[in-house]
BADOZA-287864 format. One record per residue (C-alpha): x, y, z; residue in one letter. Coordinates in pm, whole numbers. Layout:
BEGIN
<node east="X" north="Y" up="Z" residu="a"/>
...
% end
This chain:
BEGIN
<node east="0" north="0" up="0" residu="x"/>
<node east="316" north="249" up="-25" residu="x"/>
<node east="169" north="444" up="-251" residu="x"/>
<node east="-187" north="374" up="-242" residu="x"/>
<node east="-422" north="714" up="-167" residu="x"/>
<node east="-579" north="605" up="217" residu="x"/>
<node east="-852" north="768" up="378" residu="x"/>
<node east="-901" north="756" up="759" residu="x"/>
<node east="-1255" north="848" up="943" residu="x"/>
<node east="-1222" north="856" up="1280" residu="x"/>
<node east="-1447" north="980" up="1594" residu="x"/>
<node east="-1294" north="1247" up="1811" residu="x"/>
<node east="-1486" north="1167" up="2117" residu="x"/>
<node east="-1297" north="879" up="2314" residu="x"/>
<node east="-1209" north="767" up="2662" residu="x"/>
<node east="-1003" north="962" up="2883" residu="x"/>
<node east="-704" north="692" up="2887" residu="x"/>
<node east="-692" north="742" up="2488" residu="x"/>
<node east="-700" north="1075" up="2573" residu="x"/>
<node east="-405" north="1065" up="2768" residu="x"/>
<node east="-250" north="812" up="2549" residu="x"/>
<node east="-223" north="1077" up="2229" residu="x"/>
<node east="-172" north="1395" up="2424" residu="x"/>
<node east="162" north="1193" up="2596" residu="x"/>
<node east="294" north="1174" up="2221" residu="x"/>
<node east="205" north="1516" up="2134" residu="x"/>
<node east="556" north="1756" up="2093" residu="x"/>
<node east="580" north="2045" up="2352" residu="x"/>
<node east="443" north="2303" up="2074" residu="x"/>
<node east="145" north="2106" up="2009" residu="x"/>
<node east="54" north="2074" up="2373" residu="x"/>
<node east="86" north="2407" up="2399" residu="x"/>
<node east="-134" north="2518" up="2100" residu="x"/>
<node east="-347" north="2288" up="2304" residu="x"/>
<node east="-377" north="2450" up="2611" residu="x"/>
<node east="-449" north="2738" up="2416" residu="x"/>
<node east="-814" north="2669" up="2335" residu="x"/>
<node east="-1084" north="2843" up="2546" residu="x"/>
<node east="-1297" north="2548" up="2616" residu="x"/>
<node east="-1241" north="2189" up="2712" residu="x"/>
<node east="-1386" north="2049" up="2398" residu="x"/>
<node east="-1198" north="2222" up="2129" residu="x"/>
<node east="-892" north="2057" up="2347" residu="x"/>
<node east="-1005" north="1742" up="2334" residu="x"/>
<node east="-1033" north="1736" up="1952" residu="x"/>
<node east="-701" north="1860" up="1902" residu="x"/>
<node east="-560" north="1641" up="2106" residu="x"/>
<node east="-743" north="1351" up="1969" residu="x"/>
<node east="-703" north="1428" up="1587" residu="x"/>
<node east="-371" north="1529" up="1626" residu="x"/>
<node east="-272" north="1222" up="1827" residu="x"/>
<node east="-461" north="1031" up="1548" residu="x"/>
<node east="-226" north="1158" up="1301" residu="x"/>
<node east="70" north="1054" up="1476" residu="x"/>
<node east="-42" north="676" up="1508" residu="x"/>
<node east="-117" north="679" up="1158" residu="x"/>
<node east="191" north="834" up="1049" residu="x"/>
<node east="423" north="629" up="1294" residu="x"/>
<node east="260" north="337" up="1104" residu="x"/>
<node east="341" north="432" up="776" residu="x"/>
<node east="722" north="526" up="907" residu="x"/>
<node east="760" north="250" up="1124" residu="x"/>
<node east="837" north="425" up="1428" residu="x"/>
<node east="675" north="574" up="1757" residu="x"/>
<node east="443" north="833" up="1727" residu="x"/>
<node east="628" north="1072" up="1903" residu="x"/>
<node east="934" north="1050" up="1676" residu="x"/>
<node east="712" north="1201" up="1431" residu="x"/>
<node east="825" north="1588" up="1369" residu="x"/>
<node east="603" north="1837" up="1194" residu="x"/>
<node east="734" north="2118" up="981" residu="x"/>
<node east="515" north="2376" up="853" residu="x"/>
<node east="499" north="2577" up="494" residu="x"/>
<node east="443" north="2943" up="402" residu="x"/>
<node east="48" north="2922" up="483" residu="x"/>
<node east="114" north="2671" up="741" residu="x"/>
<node east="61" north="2330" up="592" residu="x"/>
<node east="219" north="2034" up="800" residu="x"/>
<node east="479" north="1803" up="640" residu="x"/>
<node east="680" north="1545" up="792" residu="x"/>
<node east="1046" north="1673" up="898" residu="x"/>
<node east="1247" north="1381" up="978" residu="x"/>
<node east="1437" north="1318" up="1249" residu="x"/>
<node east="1721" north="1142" up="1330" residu="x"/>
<node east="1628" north="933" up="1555" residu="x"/>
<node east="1438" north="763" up="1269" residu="x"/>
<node east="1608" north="450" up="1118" residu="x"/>
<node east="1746" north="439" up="753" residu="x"/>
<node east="1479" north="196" up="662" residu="x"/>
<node east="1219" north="439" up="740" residu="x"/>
<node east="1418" north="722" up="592" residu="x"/>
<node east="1443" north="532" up="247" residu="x"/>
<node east="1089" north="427" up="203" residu="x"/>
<node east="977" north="770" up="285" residu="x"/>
<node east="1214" north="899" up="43" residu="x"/>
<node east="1388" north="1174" up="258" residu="x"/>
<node east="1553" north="1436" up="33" residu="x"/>
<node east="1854" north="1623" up="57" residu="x"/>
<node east="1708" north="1898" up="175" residu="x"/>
<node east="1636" north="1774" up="482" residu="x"/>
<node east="1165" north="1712" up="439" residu="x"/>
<node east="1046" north="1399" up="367" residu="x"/>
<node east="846" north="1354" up="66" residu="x"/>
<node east="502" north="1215" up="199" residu="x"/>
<node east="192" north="1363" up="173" residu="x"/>
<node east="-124" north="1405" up="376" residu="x"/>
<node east="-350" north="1635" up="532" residu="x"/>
<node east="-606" north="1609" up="771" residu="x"/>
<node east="-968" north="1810" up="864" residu="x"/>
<node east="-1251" north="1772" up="1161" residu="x"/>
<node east="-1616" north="1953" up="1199" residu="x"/>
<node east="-1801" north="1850" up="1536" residu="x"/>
<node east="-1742" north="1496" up="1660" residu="x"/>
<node east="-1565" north="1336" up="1314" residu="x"/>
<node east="-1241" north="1438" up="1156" residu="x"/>
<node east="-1104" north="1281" up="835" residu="x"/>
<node east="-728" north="1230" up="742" residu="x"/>
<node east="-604" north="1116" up="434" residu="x"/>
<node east="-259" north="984" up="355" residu="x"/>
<node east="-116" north="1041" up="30" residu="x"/>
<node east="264" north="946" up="26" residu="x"/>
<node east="386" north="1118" up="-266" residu="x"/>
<node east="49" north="1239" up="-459" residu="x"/>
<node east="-43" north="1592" up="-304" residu="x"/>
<node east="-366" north="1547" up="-117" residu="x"/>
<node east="-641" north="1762" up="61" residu="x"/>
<node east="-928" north="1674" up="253" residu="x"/>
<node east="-1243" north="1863" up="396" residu="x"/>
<node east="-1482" north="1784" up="650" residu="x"/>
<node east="-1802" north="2101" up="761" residu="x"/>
<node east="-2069" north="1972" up="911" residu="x"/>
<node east="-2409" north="1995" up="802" residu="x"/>
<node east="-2633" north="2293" up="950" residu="x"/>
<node east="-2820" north="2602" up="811" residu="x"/>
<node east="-2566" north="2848" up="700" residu="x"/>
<node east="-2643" north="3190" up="759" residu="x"/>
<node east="-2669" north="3498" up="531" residu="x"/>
<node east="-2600" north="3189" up="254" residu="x"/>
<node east="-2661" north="3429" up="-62" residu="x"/>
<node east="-2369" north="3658" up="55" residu="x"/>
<node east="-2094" north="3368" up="117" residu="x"/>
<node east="-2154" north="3258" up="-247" residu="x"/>
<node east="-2106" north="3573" up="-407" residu="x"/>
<node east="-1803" north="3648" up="-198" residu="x"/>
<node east="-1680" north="3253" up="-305" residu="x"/>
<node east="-1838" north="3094" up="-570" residu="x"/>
<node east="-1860" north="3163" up="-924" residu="x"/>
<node east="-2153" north="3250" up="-1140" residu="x"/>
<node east="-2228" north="2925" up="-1228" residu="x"/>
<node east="-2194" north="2715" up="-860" residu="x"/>
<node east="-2371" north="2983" up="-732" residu="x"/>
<node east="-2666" north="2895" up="-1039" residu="x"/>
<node east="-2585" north="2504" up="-934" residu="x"/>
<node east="-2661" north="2538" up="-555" residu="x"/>
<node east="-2965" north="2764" up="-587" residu="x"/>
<node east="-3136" north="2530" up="-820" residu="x"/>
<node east="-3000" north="2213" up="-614" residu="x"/>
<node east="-3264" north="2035" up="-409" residu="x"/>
<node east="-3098" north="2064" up="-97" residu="x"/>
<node east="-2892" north="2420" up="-146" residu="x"/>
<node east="-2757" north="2419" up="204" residu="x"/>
<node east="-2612" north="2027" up="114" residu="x"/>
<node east="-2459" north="2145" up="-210" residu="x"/>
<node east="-2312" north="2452" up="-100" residu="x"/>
<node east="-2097" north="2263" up="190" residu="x"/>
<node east="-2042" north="2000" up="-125" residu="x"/>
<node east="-1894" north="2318" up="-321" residu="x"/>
<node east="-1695" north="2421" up="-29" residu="x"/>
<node east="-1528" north="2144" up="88" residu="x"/>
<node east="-1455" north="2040" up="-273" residu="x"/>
<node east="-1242" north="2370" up="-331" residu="x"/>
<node east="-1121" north="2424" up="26" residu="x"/>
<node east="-982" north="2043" up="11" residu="x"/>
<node east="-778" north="2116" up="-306" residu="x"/>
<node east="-670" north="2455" up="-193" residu="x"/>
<node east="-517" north="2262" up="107" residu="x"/>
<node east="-399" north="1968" up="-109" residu="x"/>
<node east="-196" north="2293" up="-302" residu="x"/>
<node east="-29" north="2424" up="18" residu="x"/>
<node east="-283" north="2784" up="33" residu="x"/>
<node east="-552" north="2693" up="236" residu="x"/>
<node east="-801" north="2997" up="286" residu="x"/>
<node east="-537" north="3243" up="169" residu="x"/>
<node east="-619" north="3187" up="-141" residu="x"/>
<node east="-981" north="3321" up="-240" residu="x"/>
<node east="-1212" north="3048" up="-302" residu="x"/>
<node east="-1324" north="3254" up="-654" residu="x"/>
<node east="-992" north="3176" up="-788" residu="x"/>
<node east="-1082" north="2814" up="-823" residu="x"/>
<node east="-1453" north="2679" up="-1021" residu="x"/>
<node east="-1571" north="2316" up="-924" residu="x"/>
<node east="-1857" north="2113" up="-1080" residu="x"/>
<node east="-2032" north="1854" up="-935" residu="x"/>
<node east="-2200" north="1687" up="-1214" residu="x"/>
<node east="-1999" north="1477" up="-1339" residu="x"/>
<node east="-1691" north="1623" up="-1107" residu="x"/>
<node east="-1425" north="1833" up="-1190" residu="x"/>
<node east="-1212" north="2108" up="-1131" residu="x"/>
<node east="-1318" north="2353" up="-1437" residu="x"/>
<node east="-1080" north="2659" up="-1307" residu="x"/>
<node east="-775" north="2692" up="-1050" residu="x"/>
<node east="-536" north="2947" up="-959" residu="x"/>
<node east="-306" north="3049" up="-1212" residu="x"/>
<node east="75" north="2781" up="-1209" residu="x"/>
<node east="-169" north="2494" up="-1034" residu="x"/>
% end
């Protein structure tokens, strides 16, 4: 499965020993950004989901999770910085460059009580999770967002609130799987549902 595309669901309410369990593998910057969150609950899914992530990476690499060190790009996408404590073996089949990042890919999103990861190894991958509720002032976000036409594809949609979150996690997830995230405007990129595909992205992409 080395370089098959996997896709992990996973719930982010657990016990409090699993709790434990992920936040004792968590580096001291992560539990810090974790004892930064107001309530209790945004904690715990932090700590869960990122703990998560670990697990499944340390599979992949063959080593504990807490080996794993994150590095973090321009608009602050993880990758996987290797360290040294990591055996050749695992440096190899993670194919480690020269310039000291490791060339595996992934990314990882949560909305309420369910997150989603998805492991790419070397395909560049994004992945986006909202869950579903009445979005307010709805006519504004798509003109601000969505092109012409989405905007004429949610409105005459069945379920409009359903296929703008569809829209929107389809763009945000390859805006991610590109390195931008939200800093990149969402009007810069045109999806279609039916049949998919990406019809516009930002220019070089």
């Amino acid at each position: 499965m080395k370089d098959t595309v996997q896709v992990w669901q996973f719930p982010l309410q657990v016990s409090s020993d699993v709790i434990k369990t992920y936040e004792s593998c968590l580096s001291i910057d992560e539990r810090s950004r974790a004892d930064r969150f107001r309530f209790p609950d945004d904690k715990r899914r932090f700590i869960v989901a990122r703990g998560t992530l670990r697990h499944l990476l340390s599979q992949q690499f063959a080593c504990l999770p807490e080996q794993i060190s994150f590095c973090y790009g321009k608009y602050g996408k993880p990758s996987i910085e290797p360290l040294g404590s990591v055996g050749q073996t695992t440096a190899r089949s993670a194919n480690i460059s020269g310039r000291g990042h490791c060339d595996f890919h992934f990314n990882i999103s949560h909305s309420g009580e369910l997150a989603l990861c998805v492991l790419g190894h070397r395909h560049r991958v994004g992945i986006d999770i909202e869950r579903f509720k009445e979005i307010q002032r709805l006519e504004s976000m798509m003109e601000r967002c969505f092109s012409a036409s989405e905007q004429q594809q949610i409105r005459s949609a069945d379920r409009p609130f359903q296929s703008f979150l569809q829209h929107w996690t389809c763009k945000e997830a390859y805006l991610k799987a590109i390195g931008l995230g939200l800093t990149e405007s969402m009007q810069t990129i045109e999806v279609q549902l039916t049949p998919p595909q990406l019809v516009k992205v930002p220019y070089a992409c």
